[in-house]
C-alpha positions as CSV (number, residue, x, y, z in Angstrom):
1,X,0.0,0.0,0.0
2,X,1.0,3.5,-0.9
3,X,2.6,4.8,2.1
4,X,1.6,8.9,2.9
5,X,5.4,9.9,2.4
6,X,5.2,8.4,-0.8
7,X,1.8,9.7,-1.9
8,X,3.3,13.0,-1.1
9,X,6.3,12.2,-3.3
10,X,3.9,11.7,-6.3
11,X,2.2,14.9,-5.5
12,X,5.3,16.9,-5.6
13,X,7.0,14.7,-8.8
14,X,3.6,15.8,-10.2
15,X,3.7,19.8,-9.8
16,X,7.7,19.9,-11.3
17,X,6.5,18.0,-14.4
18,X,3.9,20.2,-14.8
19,X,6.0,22.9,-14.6
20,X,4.0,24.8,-11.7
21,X,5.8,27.7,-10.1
22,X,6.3,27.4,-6.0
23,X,4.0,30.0,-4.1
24,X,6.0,31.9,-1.8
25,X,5.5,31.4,1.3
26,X,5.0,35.3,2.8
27,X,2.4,37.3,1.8
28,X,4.1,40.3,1.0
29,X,1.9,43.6,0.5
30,X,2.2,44.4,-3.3
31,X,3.4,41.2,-5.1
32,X,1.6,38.4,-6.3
33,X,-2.3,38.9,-6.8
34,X,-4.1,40.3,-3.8
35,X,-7.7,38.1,-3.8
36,X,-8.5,37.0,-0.7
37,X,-11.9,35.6,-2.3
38,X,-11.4,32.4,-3.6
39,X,-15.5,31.7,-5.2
40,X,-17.5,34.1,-6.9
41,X,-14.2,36.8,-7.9
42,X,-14.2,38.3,-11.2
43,X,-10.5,37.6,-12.2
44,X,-10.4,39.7,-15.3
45,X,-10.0,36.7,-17.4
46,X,-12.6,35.3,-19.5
47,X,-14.6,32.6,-17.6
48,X,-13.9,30.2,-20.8
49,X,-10.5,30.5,-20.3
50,X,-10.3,29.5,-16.7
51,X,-12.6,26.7,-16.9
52,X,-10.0,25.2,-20.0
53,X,-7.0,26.1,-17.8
54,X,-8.7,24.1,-15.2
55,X,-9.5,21.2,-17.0
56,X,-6.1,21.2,-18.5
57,X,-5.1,21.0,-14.8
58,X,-7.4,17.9,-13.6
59,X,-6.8,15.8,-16.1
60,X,-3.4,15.0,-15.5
61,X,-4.3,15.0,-12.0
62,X,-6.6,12.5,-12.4
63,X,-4.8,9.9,-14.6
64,X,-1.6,10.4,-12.3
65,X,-3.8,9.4,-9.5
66,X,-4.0,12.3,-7.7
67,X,-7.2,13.7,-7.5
68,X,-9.3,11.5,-5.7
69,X,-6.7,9.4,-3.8
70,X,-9.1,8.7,-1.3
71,X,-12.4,7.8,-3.4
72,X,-12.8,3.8,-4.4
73,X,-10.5,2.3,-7.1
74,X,-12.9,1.0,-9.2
75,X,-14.1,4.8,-9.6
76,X,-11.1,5.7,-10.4
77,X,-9.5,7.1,-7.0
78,X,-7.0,4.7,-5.5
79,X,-8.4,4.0,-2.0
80,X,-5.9,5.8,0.1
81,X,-7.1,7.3,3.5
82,X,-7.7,10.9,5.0
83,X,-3.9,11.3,5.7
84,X,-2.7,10.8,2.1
85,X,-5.4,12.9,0.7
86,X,-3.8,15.6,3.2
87,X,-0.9,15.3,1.6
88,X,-1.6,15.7,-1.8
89,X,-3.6,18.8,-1.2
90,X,0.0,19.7,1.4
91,X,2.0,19.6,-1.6
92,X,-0.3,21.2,-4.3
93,X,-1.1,24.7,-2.4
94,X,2.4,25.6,-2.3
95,X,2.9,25.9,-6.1
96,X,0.5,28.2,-8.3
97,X,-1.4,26.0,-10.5
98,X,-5.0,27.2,-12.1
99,X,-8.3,28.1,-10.0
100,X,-10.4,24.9,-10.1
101,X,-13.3,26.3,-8.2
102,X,-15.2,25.6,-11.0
103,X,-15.4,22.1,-9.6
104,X,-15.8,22.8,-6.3
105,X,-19.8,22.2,-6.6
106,X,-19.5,18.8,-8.4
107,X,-16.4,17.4,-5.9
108,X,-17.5,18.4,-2.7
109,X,-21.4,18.3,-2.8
110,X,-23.1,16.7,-6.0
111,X,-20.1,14.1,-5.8
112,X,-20.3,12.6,-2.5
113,X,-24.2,12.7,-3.0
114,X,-23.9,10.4,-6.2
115,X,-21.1,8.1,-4.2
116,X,-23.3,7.9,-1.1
117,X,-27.1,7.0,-3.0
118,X,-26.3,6.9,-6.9
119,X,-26.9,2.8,-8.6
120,X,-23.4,1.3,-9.8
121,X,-24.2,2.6,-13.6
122,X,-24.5,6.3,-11.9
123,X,-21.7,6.2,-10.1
124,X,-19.4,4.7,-12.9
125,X,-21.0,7.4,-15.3
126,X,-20.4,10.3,-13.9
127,X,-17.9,9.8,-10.7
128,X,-15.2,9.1,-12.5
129,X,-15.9,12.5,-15.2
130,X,-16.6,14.4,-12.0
131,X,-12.9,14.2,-10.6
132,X,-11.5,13.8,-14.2
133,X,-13.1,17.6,-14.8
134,X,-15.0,16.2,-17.4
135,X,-17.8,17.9,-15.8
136,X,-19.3,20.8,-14.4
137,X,-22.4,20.3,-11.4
138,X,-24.5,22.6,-9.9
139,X,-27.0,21.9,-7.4
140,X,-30.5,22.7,-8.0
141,X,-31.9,22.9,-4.7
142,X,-33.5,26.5,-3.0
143,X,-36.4,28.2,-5.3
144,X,-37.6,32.0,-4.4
145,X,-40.0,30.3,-1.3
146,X,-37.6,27.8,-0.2
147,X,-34.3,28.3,1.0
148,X,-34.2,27.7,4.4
149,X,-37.5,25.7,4.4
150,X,-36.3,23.4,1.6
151,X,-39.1,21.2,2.4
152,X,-41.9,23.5,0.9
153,X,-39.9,23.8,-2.4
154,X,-42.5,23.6,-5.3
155,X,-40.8,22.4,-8.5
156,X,-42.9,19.6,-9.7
157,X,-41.5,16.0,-11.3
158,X,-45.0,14.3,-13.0
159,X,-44.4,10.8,-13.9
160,X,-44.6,10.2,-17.5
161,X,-43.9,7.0,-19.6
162,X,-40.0,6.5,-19.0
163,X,-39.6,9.1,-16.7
164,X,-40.5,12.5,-15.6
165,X,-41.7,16.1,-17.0
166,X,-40.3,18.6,-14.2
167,X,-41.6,22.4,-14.2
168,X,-40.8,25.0,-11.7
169,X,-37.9,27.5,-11.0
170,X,-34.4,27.2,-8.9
171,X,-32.6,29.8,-7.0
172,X,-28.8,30.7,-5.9
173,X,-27.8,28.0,-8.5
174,X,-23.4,28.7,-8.3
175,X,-21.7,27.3,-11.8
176,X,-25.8,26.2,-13.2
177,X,-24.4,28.6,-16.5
178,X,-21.3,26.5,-17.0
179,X,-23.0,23.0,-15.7
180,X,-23.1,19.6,-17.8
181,X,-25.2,18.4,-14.7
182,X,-27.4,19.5,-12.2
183,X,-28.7,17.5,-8.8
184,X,-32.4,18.4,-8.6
185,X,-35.0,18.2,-5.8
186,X,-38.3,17.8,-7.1
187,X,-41.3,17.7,-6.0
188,X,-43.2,14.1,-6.8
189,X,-45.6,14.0,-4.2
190,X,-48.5,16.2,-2.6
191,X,-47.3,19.2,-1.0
192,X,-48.4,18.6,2.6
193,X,-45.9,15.6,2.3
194,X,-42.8,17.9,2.8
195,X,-39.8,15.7,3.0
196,X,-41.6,12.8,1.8
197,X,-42.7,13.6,-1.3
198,X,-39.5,15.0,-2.5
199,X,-37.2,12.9,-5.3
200,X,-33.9,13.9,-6.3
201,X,-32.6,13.3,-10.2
202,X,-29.1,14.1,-11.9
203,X,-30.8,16.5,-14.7
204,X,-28.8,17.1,-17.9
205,X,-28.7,21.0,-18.1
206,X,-28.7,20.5,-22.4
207,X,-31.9,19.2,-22.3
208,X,-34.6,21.3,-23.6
209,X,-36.8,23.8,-21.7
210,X,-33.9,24.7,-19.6
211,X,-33.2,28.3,-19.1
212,X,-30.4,29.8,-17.3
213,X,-30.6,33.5,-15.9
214,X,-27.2,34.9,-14.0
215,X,-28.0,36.5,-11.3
216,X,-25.4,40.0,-10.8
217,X,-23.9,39.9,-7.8
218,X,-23.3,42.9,-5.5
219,X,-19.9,42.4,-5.9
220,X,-20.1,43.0,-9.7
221,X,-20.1,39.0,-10.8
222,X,-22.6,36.7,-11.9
223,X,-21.5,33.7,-9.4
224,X,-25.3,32.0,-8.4
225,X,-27.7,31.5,-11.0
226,X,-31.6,31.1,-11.4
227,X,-32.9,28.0,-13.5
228,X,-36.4,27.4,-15.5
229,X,-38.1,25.0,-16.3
230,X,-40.5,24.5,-18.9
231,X,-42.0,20.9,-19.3
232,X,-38.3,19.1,-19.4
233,X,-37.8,15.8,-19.7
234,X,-35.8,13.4,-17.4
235,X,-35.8,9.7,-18.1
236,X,-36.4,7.4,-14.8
237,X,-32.7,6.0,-15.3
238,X,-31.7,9.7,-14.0
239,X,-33.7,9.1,-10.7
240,X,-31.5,8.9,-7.6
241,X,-32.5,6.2,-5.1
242,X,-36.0,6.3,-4.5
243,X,-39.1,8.1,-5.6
244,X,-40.2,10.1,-2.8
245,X,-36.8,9.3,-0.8
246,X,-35.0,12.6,-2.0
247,X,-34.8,14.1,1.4
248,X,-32.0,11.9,2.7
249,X,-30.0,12.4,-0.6
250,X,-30.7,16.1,0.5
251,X,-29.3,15.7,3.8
252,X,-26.2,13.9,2.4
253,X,-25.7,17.1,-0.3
254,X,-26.0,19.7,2.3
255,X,-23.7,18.0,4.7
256,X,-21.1,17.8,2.6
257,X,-21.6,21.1,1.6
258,X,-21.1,22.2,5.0
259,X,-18.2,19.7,5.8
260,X,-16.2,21.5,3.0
261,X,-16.5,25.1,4.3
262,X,-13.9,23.9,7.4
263,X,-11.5,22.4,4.9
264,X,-8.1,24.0,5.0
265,X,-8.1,24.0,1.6
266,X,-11.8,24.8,0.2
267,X,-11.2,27.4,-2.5
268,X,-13.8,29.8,-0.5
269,X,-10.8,32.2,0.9
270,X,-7.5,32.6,0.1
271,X,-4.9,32.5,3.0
272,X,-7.0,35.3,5.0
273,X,-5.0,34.9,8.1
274,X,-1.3,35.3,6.2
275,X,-2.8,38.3,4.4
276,X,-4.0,39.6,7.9
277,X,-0.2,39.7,9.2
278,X,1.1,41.0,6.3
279,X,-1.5,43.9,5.9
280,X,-0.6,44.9,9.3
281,X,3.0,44.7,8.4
282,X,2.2,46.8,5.7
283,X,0.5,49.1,7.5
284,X,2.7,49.9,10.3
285,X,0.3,48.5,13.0
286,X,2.3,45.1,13.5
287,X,3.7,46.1,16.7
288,X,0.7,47.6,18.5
289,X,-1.0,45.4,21.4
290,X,-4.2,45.3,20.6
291,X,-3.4,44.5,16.4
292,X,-1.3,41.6,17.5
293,X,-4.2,40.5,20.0
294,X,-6.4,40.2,17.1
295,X,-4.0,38.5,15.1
296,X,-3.5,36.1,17.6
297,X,-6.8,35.6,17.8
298,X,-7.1,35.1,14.2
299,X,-4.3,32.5,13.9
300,X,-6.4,30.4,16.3
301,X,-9.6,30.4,14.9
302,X,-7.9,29.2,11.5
303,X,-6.1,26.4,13.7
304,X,-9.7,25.2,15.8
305,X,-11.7,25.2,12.5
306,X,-9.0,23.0,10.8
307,X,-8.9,20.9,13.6
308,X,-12.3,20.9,13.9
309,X,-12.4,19.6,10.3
310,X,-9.8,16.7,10.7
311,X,-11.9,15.5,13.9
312,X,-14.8,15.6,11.7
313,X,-13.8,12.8,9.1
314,X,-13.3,10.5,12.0
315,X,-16.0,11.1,14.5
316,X,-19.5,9.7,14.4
317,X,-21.9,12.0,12.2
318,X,-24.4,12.2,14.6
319,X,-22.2,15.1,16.3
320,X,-23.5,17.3,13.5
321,X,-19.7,18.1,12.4
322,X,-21.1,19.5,9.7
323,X,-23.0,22.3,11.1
324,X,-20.2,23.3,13.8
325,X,-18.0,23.6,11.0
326,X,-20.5,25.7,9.0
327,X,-21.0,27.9,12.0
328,X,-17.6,27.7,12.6
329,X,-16.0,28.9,8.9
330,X,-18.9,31.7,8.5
331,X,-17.9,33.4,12.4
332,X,-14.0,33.4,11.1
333,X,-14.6,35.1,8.2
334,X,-16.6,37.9,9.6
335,X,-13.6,38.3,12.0
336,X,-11.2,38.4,10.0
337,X,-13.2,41.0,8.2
338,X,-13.1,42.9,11.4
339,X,-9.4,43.1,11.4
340,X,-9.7,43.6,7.9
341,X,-11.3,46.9,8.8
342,X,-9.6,47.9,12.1
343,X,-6.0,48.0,9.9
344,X,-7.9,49.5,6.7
345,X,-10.3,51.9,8.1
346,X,-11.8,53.8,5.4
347,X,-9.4,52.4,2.9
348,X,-11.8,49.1,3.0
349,X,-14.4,50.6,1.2
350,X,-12.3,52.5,-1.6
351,X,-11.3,50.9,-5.1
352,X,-8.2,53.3,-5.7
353,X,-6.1,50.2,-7.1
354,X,-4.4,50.1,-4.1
355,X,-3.0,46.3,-3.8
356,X,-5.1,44.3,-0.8
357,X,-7.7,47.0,-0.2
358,X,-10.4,46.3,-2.2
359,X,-9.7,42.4,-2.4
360,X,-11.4,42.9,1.4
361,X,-14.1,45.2,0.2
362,X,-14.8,42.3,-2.0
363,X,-14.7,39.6,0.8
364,X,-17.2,42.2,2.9
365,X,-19.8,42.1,-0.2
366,X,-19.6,38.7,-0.8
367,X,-19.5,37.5,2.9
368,X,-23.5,37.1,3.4
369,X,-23.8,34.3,0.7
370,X,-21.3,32.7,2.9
371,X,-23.9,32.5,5.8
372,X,-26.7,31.9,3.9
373,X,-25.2,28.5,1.3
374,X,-25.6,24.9,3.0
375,X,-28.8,26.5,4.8
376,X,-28.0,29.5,7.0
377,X,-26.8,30.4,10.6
378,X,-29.8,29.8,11.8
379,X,-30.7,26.7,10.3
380,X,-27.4,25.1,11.7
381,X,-27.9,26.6,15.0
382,X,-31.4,25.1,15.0
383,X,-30.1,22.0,14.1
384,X,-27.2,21.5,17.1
385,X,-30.1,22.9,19.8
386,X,-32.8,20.0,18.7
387,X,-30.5,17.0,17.9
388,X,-27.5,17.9,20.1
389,X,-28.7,19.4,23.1
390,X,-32.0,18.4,22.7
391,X,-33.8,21.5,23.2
392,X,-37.8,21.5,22.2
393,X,-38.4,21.7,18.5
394,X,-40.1,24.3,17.2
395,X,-43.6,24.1,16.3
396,X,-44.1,22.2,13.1
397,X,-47.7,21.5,10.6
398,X,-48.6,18.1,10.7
399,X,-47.4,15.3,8.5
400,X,-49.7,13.0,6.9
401,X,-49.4,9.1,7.1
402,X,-47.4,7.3,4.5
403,X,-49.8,5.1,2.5
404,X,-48.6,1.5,3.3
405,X,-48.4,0.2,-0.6
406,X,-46.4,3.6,-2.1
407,X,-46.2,3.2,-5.7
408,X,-42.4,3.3,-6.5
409,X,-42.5,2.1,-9.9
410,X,-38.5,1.9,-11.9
411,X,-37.8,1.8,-15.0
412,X,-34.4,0.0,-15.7
């Protein structure tokens, strides 16, 4: 078995044949870009051209065996544990390679979905193009009256011969205008069934009556996308796990969704904590007390959430990791955006070119979506009272009672 030294030998024999330049390792005010926004940044360079630079990145990646070391072998990772997978993403950050956050939506939450409920044909399908960046995902969850209520969502799938006709509209859709594939709640059942009566499909986005609108963003980019849909067609082979059984493929999404947000290495910031010190380096407020307080404070929020996270692959999921880490990632980055401001003042808030002082002004803007994606504060805070300290639930409408022969028809 490859041993974790060794994985992290391939890792770095990788990056030198692919001719990546090493990062440097101090953030130094004025060289090097200035993003601290790692999702959702306009880059100045044409959205086409990243996503090709990125594919041209993962490809390699994948048939070298590095970019899903730690998924199953016949779906082409290579079975490795938490500790290589560590590793590999050890080894890559510290050379420049391309921004693959294009991916981040079909790795880290359609991905894990498909692995966790898919059928051994969907899994073979579209796994194994997922981490090859063959494709794009984007999940097709919230709609304009259900984001933090998921349950009530509205998008209808009728059953037709072979599959399914599915009408209704999707909200706060990230990459849906670049996405081969989109994981889709529907609604198959009556309304009053709420969970129950929700099915989840992997929906070509090609296929006809689709409609992608960008949405403009305050911070000037068209990140999160609304979707239409008129009358499309989905073929029963495209339905995951069972009809009316889409909650738990929900749960499973929205977990892992969460779960990434703690990940050292997420894509959703980029080294705030370095950029903090060197800001107040640059500034000239390094040496006062309370600065360096904050500082301090900021260097160990970044170490409890990433320890948070490595607990969190190894502890039983009924501790809600995934919600603490949620909480936890969202908090940090509105502190950090308080230091941000104490060293900036009103500097935050002007775009006069000035290297690393509208990158935050960027991170400030874009910080609510932060709270709100995965469900929001509140949601997550709801969740760790009723299942963790087991606090009343609020009060709820009634559900009605499953019929005992559920027609759950499949078409193979």
């Amino acid at each position: 078995m490859t041993t974790p030294d060794e994985i992290e030998a391939e890792a770095r024999a990788f990056a030198q044949a692919q001719g990546l330049p090493r990062r440097s390792t101090d953030a130094r005010i004025g060289e090097g870009p200035d993003d601290v926004m790692g999702v959702g940044l306009d880059s100045g360079v044409p959205e086409e051209v990243e996503v090709a630079a990125a594919r041209a990145f993962q490809a390699p990646l994948y048939d070298a065996g590095l970019a899903w070391v730690d998924g199953p072998p016949e779906l082409g990772g290579r079975g490795l544990g938490l500790e290589h997978r560590q590793r590999v993403e050890h080894v890559l950050n510290q050379y420049e390679r391309p921004n693959t956050t294009c991916f981040m939506v079909a790795h880290d939450i359609v991905g894990p979905a498909v692995l966790a409920h898919g059928d051994e044909r969907q899994r073979k399908e579209y796994l194994p193009a997922i981490w090859r960046g063959d494709l794009i995902c984007c999940q097709l969850f919230s709609e304009p009256g259900a984001g933090s209520d998921l349950a009530s969502l509205r998008t209808t799938a009728r059953r037709v011969e072979d599959g399914w006709v599915v009408n209704g509209q999707k909200v706060w859709s990230s990459f849906a205008h670049l996405a081969q594939v989109g994981e889709l709640l529907a609604r198959t059942g009556e309304p009053a069934d709420r969970h129950r009566g929700i099915t989840a499909f992997l929906l070509d986005m090609s296929s006809p009556g689709i409609e992608v609108r960008p949405l403009k963003q305050i911070t000037g980019v068209e990140h999160f996308n609304e979707v239409f849909f008129d009358d499309v067609f989905i073929p029963d082979s495209q339905r995951i796990g069972d009809v009316g059984g889409g909650w738990p493929i929900a749960l499973t999404t929205l977990d892992s969704e969460r779960a990434m947000m703690g990940e050292e290495h997420n894509g959703l910031l980029i080294d705030p904590v370095r950029r903090l010190f060197a800001l107040a380096e640059a500034t000239g407020q390094a040496g006062d007390p309370e600065v360096r307080e904050l500082l301090a404070e900021a260097w160990a929020r970044e170490q409890i959430v990433r320890q948070t996270a490595r607990r969190s692959r190894t502890e039983p999921p009924a501790g809600q990791w995934a919600s603490v880490l949620k909480l936890l990632s969202t908090e940090d980055m509105e502190f950090y955006l308080a230091v941000a401001t104490r060293l900036l003042g009103s500097r935050l808030v002007l775009d006069s070119g000035g290297w690393g002082t509208y990158a935050w002004s960027q991170l400030l803007l874009g910080a609510p979506a932060h709270r709100i994606a995965g469900g929001s504060d509140e949601i997550q805070k709801n969740i760790l009272a009723e299942r963790i300290l087991g606090l009343p639930r609020d009060p709820r409408p009634p559900i009605p009672a499953r019929p005992t022969t559920p027609e759950n028809p499949r078409t193979t």
